[in-house]
C-alpha positions as CSV (number, residue, x, y, z in Angstrom):
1,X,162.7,162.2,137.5
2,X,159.7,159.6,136.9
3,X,159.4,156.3,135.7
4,X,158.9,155.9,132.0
5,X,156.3,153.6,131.4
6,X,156.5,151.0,129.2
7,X,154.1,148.9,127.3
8,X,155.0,145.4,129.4
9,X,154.9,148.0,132.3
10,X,151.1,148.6,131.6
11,X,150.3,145.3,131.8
12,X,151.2,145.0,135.4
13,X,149.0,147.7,136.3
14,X,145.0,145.7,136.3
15,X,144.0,148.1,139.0
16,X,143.4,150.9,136.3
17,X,139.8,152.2,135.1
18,X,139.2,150.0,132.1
19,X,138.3,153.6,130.7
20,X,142.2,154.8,131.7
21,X,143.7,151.8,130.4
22,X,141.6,152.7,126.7
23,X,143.9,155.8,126.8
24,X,147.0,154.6,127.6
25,X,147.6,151.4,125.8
26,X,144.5,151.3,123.7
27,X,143.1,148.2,121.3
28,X,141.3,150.5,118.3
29,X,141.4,153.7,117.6
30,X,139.2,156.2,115.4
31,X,140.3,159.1,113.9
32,X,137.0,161.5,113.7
33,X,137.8,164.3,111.3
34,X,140.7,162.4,109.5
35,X,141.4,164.0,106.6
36,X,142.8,163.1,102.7
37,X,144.8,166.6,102.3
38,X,148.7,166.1,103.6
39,X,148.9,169.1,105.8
40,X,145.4,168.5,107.5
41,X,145.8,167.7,111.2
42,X,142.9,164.6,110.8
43,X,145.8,163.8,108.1
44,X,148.9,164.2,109.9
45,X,146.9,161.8,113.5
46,X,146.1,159.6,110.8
47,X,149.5,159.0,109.2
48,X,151.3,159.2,112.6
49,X,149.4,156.5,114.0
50,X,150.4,154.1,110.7
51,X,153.3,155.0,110.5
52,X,154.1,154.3,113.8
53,X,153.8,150.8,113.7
54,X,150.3,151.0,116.4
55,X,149.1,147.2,116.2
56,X,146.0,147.8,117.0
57,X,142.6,148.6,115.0
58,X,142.7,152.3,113.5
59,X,139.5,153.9,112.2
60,X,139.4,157.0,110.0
61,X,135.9,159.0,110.3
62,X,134.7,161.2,107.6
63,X,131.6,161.7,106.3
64,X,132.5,163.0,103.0
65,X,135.4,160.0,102.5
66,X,135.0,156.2,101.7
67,X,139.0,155.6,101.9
68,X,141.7,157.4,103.5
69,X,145.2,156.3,103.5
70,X,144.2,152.9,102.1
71,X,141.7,152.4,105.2
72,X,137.9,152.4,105.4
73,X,136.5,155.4,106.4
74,X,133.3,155.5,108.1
75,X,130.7,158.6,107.5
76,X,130.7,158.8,112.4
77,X,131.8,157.0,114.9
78,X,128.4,154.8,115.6
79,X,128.7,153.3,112.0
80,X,131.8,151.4,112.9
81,X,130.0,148.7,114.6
82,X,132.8,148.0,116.3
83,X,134.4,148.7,119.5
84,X,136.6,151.8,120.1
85,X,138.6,152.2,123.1
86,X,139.9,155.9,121.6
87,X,138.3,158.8,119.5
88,X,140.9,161.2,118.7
89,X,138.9,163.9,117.6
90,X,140.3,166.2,114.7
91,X,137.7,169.0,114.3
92,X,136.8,172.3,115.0
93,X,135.8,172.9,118.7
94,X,132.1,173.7,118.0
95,X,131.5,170.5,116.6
96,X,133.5,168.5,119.6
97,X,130.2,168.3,122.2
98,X,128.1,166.8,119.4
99,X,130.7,164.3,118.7
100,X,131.5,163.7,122.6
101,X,127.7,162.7,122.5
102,X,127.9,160.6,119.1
103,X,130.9,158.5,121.0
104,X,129.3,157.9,124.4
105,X,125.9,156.3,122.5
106,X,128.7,154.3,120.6
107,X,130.2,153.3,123.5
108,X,133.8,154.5,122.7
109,X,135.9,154.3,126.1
110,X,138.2,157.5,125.5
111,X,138.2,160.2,123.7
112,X,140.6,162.7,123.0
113,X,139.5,165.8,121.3
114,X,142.3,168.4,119.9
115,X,142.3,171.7,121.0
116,X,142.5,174.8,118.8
117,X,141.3,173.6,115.8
């Protein structure tokens, strides 16, 4: 059986990749493909993440949105401005290598992309 990691845990561990550590425990988070329609998976990520209690910076990303779930929502990840340590991504497949690209230029440290959608 292994060791359940917790968040004070993480802390201990400094010898990680700063780009492992962005996945694990990260500071901000964007949601690219979040979605206004209950049932959507970029609306379900989105709603999880609040309603989880995450302290950290969350990001919905949309182009066709200006608000989602009472938060900004930015039209791609390199309008943010901000730093991102995690891109979930929330959109079809063909789309993902485009938006892989779109997050490396904005210098996102993780990203997660969804399969099957």
């Amino acid at each position: 059986m292994g060791r359940k990691e917790t968040p004070e845990s993480l802390e201990l561990m400094p010898q990680l990749p700063l780009h492992f550590r962005a996945l694990v425990k990260p500071r901000s988070v964007a949601v690219i493909g979040a979605s206004r329609t209950p049932g959507k998976v970029g609306h379900s990520v989105l709603s999880n993440i609040l309603e989880s209690g995450y302290q950290g910076r969350v990001y919905p990303v949309n182009p066709k949105e200006e608000e989602i779930l009472g938060l900004r929502c930015y039209p791609k990840i390199e309008a943010i401005g901000e730093e991102v340590d995690l891109a979930i991504v929330a959109i079809p497949a063909l789309a993902v290598p485009g938006v892989a690209e779109e997050c490396g230029r904005a210098g996102v440290k993780g990203d997660r992309p969804l399969g099957g959608l």
